[in-house]
ZATORKE-609795 format. One record per atom (N, C-alpha, C, O): residue in three letters; chain; x, y, z. Coordinates in nm, 3 decimals. Example, Ala and Ser with C-alpha at 12.3 -4.5 7.8 and 13.67 -1.06 7.14 Angstrom:
! residues 2
PT  residuo  cadena       px       py       pz
PT      ala       A    1.319   -0.569    0.780
PT      ala       A    1.230   -0.450    0.780
PT      ala       A    1.320   -0.330    0.780
PT      ala       A    1.424   -0.332    0.846
PT      ser       A    1.285   -0.225    0.708
PT      ser       A    1.367   -0.106    0.714
PT      ser       A    1.290    0.003    0.787
PT      ser       A    1.341    0.114    0.804
END
This chain:
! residues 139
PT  residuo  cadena       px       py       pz
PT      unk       A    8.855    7.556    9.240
PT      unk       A    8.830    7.685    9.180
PT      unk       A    8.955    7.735    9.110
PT      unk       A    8.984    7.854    9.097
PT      unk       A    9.017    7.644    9.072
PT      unk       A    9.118    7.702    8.980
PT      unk       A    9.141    7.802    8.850
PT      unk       A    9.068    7.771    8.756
PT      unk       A    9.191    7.868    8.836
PT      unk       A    9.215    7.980    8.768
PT      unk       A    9.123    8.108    8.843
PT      unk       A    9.132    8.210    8.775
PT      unk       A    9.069    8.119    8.922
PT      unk       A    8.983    8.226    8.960
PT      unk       A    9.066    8.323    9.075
PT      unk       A    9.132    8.281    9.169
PT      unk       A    9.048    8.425    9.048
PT      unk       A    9.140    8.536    9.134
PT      unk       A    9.023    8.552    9.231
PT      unk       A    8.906    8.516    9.220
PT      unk       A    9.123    8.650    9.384
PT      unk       A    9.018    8.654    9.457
PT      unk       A    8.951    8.758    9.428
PT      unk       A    8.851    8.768    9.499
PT      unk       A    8.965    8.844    9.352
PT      unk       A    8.778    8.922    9.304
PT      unk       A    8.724    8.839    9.263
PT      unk       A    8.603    8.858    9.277
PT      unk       A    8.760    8.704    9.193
PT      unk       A    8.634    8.664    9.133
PT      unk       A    8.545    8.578    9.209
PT      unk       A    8.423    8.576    9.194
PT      unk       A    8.667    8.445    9.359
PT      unk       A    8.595    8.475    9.445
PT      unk       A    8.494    8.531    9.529
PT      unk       A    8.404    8.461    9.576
PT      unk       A    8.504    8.652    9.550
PT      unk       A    8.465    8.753    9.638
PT      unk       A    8.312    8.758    9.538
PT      unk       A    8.212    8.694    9.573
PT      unk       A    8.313    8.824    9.442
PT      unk       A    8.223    8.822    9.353
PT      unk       A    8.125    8.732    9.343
PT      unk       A    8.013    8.760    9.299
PT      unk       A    8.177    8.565    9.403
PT      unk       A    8.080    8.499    9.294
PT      unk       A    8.024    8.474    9.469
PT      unk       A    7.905    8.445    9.474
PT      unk       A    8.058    8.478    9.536
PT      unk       A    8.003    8.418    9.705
PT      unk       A    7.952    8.510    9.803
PT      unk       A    8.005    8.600    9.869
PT      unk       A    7.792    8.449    9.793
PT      unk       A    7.703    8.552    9.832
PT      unk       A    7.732    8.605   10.010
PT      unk       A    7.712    8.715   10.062
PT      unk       A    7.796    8.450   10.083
PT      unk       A    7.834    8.518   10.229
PT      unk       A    7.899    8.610   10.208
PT      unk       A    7.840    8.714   10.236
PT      unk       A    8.045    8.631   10.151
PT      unk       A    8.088    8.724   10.134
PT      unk       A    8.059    8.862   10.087
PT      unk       A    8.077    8.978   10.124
PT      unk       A    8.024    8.817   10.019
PT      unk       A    7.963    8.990    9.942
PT      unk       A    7.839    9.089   10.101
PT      unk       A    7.830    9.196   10.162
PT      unk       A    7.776    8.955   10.092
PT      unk       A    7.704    9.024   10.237
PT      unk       A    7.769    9.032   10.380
PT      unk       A    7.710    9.090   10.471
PT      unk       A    7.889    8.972   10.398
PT      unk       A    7.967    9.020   10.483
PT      unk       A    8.050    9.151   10.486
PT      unk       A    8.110    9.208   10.577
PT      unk       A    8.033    9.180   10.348
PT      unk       A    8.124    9.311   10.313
PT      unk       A    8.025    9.422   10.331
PT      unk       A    8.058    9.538   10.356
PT      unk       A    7.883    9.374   10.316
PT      unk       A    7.799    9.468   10.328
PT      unk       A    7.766    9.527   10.483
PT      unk       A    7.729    9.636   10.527
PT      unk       A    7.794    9.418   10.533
PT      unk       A    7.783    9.465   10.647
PT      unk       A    7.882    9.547   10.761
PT      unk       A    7.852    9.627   10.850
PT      unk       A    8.047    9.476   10.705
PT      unk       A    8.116    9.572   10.731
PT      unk       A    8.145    9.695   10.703
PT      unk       A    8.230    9.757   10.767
PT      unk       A    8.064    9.755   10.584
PT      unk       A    8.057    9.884   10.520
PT      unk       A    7.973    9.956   10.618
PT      unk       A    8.000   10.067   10.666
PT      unk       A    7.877    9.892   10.642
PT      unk       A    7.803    9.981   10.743
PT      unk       A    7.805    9.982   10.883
PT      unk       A    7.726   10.025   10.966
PT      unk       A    7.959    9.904   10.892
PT      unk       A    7.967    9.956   11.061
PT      unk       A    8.061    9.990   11.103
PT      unk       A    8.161    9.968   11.034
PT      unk       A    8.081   10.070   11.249
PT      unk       A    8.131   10.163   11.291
PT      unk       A    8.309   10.075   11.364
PT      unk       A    8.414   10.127   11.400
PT      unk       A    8.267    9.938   11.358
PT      unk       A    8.377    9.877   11.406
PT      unk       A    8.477    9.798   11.315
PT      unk       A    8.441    9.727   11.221
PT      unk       A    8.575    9.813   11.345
PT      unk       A    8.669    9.772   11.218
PT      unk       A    8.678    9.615   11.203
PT      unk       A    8.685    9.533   11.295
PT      unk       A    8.677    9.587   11.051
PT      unk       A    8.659    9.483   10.976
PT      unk       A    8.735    9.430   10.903
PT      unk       A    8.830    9.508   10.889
PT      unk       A    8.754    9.321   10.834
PT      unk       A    8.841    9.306   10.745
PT      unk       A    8.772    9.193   10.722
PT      unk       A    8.695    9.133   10.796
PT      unk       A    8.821    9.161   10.573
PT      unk       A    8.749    9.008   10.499
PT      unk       A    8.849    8.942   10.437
PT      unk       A    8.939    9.005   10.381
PT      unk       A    8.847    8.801   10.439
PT      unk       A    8.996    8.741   10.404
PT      unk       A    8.860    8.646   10.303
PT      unk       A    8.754    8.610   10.354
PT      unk       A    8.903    8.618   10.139
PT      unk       A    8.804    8.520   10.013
PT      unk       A    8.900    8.371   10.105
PT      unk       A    8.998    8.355   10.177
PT      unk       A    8.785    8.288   10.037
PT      unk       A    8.842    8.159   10.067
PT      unk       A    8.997    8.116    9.998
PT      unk       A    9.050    8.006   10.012
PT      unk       A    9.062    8.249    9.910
PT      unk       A    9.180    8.182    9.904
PT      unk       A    9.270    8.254    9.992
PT      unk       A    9.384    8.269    9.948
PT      unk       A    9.246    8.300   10.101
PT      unk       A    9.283    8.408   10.238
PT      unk       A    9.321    8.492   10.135
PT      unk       A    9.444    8.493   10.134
PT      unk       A    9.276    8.567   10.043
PT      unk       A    9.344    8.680   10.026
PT      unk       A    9.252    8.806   10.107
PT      unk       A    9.146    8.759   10.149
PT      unk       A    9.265    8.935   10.133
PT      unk       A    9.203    9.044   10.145
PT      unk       A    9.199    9.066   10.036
PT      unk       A    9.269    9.074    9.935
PT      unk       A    9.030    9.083   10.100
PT      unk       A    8.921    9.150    9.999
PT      unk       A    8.887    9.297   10.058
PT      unk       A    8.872    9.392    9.980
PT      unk       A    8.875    9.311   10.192
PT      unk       A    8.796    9.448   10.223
PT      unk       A    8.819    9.467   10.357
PT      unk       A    8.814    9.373   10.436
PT      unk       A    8.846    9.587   10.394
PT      unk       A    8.834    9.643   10.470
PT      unk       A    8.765    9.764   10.511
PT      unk       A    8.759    9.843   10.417
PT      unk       A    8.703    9.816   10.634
PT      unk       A    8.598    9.899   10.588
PT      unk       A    8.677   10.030   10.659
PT      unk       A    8.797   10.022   10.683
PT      unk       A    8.615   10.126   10.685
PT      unk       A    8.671   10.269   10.707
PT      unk       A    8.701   10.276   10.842
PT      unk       A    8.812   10.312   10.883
PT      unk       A    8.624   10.249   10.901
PT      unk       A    8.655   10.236   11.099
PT      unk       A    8.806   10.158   11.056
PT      unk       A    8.905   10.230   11.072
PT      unk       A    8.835   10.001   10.997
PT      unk       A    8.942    9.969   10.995
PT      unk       A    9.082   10.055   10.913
PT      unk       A    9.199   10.062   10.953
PT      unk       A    9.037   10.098   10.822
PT      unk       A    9.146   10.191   10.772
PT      unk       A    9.200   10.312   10.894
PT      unk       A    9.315   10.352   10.880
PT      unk       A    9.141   10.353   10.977
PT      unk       A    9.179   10.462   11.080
PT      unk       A    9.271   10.386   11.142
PT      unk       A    9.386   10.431   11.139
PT      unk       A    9.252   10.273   11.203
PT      unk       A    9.374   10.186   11.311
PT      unk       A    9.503   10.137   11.184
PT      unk       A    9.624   10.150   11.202
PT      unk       A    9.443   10.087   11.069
PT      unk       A    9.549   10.029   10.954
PT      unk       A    9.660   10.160   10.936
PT      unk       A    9.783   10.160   10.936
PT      unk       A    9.572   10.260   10.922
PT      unk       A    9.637   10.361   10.855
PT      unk       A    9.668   10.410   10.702
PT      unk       A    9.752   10.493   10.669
PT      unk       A    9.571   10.331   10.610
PT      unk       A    9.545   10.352   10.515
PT      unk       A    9.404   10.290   10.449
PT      unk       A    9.335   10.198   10.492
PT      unk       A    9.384   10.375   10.327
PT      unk       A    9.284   10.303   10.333
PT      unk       A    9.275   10.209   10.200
PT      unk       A    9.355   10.211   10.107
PT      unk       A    9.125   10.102   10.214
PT      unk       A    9.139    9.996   10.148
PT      unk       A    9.195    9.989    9.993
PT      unk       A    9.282    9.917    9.943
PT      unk       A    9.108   10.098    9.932
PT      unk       A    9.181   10.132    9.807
PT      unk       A    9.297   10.129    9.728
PT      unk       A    9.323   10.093    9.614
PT      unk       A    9.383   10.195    9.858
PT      unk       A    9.522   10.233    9.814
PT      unk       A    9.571   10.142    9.797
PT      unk       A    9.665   10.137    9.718
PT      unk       A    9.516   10.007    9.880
PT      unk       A    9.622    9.890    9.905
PT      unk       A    9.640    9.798    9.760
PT      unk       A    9.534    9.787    9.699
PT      unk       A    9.761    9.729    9.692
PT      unk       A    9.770    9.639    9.605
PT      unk       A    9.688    9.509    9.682
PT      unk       A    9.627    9.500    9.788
PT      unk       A    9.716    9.419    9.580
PT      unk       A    9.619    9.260    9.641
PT      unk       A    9.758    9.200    9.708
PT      unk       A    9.874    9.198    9.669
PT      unk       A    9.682    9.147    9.844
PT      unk       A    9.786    9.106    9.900
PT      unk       A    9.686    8.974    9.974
PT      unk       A    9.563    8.963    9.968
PT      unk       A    9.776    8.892   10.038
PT      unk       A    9.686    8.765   10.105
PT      unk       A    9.693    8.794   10.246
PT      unk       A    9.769    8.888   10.267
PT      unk       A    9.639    8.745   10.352
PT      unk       A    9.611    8.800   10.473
PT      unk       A    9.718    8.778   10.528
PT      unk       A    9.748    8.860   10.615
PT      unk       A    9.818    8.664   10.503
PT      unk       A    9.900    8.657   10.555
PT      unk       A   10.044    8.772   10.539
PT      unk       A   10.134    8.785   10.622
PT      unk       A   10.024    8.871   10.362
PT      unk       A   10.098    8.961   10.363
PT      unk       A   10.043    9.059   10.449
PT      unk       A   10.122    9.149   10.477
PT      unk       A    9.938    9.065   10.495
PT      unk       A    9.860    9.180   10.532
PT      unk       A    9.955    9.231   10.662
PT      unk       A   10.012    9.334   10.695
PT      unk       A    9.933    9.071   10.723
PT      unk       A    9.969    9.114   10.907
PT      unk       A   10.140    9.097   10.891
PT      unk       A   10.213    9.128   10.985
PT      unk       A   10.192    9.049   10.770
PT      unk       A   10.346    9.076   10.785
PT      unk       A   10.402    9.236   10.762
PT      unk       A   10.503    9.284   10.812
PT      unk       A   10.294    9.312   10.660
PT      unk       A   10.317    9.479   10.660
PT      unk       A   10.306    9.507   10.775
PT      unk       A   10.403    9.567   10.822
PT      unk       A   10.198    9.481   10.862
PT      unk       A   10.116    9.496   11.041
PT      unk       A   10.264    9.506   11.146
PT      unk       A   10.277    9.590   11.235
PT      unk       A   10.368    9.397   11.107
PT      unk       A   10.429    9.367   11.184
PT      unk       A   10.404    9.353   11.294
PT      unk       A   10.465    9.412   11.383
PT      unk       A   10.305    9.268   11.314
PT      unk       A   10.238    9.200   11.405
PT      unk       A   10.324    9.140   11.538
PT      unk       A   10.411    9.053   11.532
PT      unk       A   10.285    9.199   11.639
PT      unk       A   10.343    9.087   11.749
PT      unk       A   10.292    9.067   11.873
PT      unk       A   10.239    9.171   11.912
PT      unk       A   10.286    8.987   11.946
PT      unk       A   10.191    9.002   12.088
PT      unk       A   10.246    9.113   12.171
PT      unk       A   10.342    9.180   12.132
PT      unk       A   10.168    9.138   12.320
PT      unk       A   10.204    9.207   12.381
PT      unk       A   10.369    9.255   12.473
PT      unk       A   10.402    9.352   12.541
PT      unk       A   10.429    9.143   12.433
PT      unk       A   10.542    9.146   12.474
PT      unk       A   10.687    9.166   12.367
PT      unk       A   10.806    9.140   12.384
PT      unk       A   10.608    9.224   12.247
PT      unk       A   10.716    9.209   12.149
PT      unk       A   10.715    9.117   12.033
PT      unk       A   10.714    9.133   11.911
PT      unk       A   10.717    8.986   12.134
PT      unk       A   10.701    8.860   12.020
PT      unk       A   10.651    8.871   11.905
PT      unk       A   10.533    8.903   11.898
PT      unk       A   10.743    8.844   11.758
PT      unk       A   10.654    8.850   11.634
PT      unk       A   10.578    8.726   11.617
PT      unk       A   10.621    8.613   11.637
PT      unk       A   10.462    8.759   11.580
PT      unk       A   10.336    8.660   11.584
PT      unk       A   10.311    8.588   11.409
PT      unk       A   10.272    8.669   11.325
PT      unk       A   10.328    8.478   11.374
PT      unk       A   10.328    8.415   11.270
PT      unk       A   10.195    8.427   11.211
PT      unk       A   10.096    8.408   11.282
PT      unk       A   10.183    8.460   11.081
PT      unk       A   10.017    8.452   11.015
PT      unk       A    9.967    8.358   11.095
PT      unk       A    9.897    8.407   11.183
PT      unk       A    9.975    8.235   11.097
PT      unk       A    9.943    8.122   11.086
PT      unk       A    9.863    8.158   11.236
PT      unk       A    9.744    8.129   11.251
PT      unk       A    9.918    8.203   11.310
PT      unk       A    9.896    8.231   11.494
PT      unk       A    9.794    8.330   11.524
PT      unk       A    9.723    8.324   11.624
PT      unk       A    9.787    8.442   11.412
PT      unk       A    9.698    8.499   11.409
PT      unk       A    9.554    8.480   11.446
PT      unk       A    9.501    8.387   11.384
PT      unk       A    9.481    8.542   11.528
PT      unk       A    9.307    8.515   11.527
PT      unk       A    9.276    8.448   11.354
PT      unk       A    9.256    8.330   11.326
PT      unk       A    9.284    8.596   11.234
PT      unk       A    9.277    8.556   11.120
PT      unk       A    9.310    8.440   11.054
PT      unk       A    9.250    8.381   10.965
PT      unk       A    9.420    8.414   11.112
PT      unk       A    9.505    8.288   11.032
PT      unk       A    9.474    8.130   11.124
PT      unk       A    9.501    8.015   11.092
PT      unk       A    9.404    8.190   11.256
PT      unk       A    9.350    8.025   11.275
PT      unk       A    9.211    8.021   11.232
PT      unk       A    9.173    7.906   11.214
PT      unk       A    9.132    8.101   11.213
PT      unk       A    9.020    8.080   11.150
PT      unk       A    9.016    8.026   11.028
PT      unk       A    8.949    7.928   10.994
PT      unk       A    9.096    8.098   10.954
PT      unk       A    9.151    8.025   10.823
PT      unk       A    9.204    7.875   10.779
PT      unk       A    9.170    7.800   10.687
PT      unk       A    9.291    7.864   10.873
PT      unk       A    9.393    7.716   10.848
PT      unk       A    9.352    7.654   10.956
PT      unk       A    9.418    7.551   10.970
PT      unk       A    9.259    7.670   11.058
PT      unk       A    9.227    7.562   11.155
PT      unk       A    9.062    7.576   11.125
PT      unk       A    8.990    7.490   11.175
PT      unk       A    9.010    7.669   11.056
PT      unk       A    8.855    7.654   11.057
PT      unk       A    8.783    7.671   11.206
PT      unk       A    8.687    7.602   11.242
PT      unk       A    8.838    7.766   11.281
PT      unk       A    8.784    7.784   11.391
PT      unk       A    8.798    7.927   11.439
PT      unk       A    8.873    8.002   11.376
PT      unk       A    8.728    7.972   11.550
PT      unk       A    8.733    8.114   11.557
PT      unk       A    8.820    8.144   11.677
PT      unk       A    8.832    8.084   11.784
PT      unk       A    8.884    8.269   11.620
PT      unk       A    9.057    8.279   11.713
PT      unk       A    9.035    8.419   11.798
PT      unk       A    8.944    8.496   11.767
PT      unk       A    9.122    8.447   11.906
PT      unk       A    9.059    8.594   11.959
PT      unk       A    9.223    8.593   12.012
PT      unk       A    9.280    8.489   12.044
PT      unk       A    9.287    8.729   12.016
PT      unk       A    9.426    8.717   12.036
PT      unk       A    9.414    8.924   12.106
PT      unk       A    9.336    9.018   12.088
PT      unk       A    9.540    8.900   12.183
PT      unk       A    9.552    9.059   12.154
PT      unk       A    9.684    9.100   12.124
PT      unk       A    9.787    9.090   12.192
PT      unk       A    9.662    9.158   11.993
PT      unk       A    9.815    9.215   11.882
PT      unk       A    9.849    9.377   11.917
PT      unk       A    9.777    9.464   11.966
PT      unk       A    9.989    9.378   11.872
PT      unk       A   10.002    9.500   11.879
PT      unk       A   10.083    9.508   11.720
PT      unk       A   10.177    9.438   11.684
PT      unk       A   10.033    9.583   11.665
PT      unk       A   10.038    9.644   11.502
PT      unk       A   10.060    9.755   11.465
PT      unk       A    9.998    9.852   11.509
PT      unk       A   10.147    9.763   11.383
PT      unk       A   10.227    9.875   11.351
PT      unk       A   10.126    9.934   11.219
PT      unk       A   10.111    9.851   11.130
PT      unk       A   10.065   10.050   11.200
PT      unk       A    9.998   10.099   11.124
PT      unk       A   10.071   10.120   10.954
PT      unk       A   10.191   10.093   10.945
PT      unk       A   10.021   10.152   10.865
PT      unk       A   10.093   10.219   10.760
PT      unk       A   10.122   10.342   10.778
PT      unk       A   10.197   10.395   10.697
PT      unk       A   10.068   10.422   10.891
PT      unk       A   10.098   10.536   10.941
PT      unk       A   10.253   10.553   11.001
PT      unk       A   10.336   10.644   10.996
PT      unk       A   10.250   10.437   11.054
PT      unk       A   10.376   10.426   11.134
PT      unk       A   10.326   10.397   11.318
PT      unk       A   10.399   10.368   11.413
PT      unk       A   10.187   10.416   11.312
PT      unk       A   10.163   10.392   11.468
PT      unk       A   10.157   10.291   11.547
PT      unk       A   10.037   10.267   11.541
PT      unk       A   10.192   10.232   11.601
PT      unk       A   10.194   10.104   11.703
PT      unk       A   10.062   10.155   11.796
PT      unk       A   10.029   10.246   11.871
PT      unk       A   10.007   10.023   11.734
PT      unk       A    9.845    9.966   11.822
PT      unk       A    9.849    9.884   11.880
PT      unk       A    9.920    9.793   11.836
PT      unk       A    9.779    9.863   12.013
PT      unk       A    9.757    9.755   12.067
PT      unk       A    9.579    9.746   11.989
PT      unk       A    9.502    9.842   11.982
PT      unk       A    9.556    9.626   11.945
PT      unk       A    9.420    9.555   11.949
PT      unk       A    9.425    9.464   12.018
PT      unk       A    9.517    9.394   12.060
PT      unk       A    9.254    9.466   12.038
PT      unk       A    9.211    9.298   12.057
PT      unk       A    9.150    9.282   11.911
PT      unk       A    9.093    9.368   11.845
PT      unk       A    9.181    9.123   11.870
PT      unk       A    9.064    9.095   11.762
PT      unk       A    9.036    8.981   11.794
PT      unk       A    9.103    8.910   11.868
PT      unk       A    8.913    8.945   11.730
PT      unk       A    8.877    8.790   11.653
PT      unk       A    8.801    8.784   11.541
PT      unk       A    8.723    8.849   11.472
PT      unk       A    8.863    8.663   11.552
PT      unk       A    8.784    8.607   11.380
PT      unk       A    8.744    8.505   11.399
PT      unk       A    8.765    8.429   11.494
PT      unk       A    8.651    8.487   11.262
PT      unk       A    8.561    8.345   11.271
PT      unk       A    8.541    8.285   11.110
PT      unk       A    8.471    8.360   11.043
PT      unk       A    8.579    8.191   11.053
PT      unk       A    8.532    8.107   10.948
PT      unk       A    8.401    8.147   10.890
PT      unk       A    8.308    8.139   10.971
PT      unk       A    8.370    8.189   10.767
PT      unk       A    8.282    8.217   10.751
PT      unk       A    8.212    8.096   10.628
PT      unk       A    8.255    8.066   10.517
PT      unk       A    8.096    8.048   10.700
PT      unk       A    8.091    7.898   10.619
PT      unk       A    7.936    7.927   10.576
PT      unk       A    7.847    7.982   10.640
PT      unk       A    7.934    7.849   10.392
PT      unk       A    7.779    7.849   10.383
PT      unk       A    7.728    7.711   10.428
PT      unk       A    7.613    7.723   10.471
PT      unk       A    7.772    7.587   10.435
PT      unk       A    7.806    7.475   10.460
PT      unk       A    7.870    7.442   10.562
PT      unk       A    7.947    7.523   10.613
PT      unk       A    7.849    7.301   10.621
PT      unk       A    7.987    7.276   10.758
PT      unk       A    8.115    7.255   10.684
PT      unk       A    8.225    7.280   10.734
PT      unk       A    8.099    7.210   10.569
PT      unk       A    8.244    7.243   10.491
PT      unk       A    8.275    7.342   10.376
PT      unk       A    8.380    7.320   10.316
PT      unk       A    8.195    7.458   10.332
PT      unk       A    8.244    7.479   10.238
PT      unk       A    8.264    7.632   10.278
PT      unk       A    8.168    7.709   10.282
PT      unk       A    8.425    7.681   10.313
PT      unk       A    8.452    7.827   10.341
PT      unk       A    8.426    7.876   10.243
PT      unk       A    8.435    7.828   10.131
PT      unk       A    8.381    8.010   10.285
PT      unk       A    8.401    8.154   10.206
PT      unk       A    8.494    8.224   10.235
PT      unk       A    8.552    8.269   10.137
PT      unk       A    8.538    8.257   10.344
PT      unk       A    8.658    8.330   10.404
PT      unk       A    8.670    8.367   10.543
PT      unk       A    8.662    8.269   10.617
PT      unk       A    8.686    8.468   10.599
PT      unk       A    8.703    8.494   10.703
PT      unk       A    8.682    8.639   10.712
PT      unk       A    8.695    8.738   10.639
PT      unk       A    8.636    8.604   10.860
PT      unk       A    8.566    8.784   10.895
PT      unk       A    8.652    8.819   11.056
PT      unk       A    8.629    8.781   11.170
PT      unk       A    8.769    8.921   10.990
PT      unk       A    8.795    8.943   11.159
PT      unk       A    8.749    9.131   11.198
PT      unk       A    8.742    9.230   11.125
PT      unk       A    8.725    9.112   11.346
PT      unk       A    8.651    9.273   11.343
PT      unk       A    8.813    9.238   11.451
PT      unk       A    8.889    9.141   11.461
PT      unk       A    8.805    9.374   11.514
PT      unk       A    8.925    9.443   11.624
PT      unk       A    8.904    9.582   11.686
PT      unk       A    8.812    9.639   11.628
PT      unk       A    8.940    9.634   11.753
PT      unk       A    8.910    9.752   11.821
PT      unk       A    9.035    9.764   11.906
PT      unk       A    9.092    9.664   11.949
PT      unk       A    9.073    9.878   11.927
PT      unk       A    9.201    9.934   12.028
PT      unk       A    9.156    9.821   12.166
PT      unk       A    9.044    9.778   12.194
PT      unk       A    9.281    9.797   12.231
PT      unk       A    9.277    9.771   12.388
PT      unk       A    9.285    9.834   12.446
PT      unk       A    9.330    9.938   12.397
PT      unk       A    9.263    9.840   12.558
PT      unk       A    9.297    9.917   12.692
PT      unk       A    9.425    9.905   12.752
PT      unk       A    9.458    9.789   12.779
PT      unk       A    9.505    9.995   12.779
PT      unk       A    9.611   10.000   12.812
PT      unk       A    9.613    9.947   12.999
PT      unk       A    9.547    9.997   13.090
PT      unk       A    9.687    9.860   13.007
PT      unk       A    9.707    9.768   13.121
PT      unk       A    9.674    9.890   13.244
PT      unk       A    9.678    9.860   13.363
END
């Protein structure tokens, strides 16, 4: 798919587009990574924990996403895209479940849980990735 940006991705792939539809209409936070991991969408439940919302954001790839996030496990540790729920769904094609703690654009430090899962129309042919998340419970 060379020369194609990820709107045009996003655009031309019907999982996606109906994955976005569905994260629009729900109450739990979402995010969509096109098959070239960039973010495509995030829905409004997710903008409250992000701290901004999808709009505002320039195009960035998922892996800039969770480096703004400053992502790290529960103990501090900074957590590599790659380690990410998102980022093993992505680069391992399998579905990842982790619990992060993320620094908002607000400035707030979250603990989540998330996971994600490969989102395939085919056994081989990705569309992207769908991770949902929700606050944790504090130990």
């Amino acid at each position: 798919m060379s020369g194609a940006t990820s709107g045009d991705t996003a655009a031309k792939s019907l999982p996606l587009i109906l994955a976005r539809e569905l994260a629009a209409n729900l109450a739990t936070p979402m995010f969509l990574l096109d098959s070239a991991g960039m973010l495509v969408f995030y829905n409004d439940a997710a903008a409250l924990l992000i701290g901004k919302p999808f709009g505002e954001l320039d195009t960035l790839s998922g892996v800039e996403f969770g480096g703004l996030l400053q992502l790290c496990d529960p103990d501090g540790e900074p957590v590599r895209g790659r380690d990410t729920p998102s980022g093993i769904a992505y680069f391992e094609r399998r579905p990842g479940h982790k619990t992060l703690v993320a620094t908002g654009f607000d400035g707030v430090r979250r603990t989540v849980n998330a996971t994600a899962y490969p989102l395939f129309a085919t056994a081989d042919e990705l569309h992207g990735v769908v991770t949902v998340f929700w606050p944790a419970e504090a130990p």
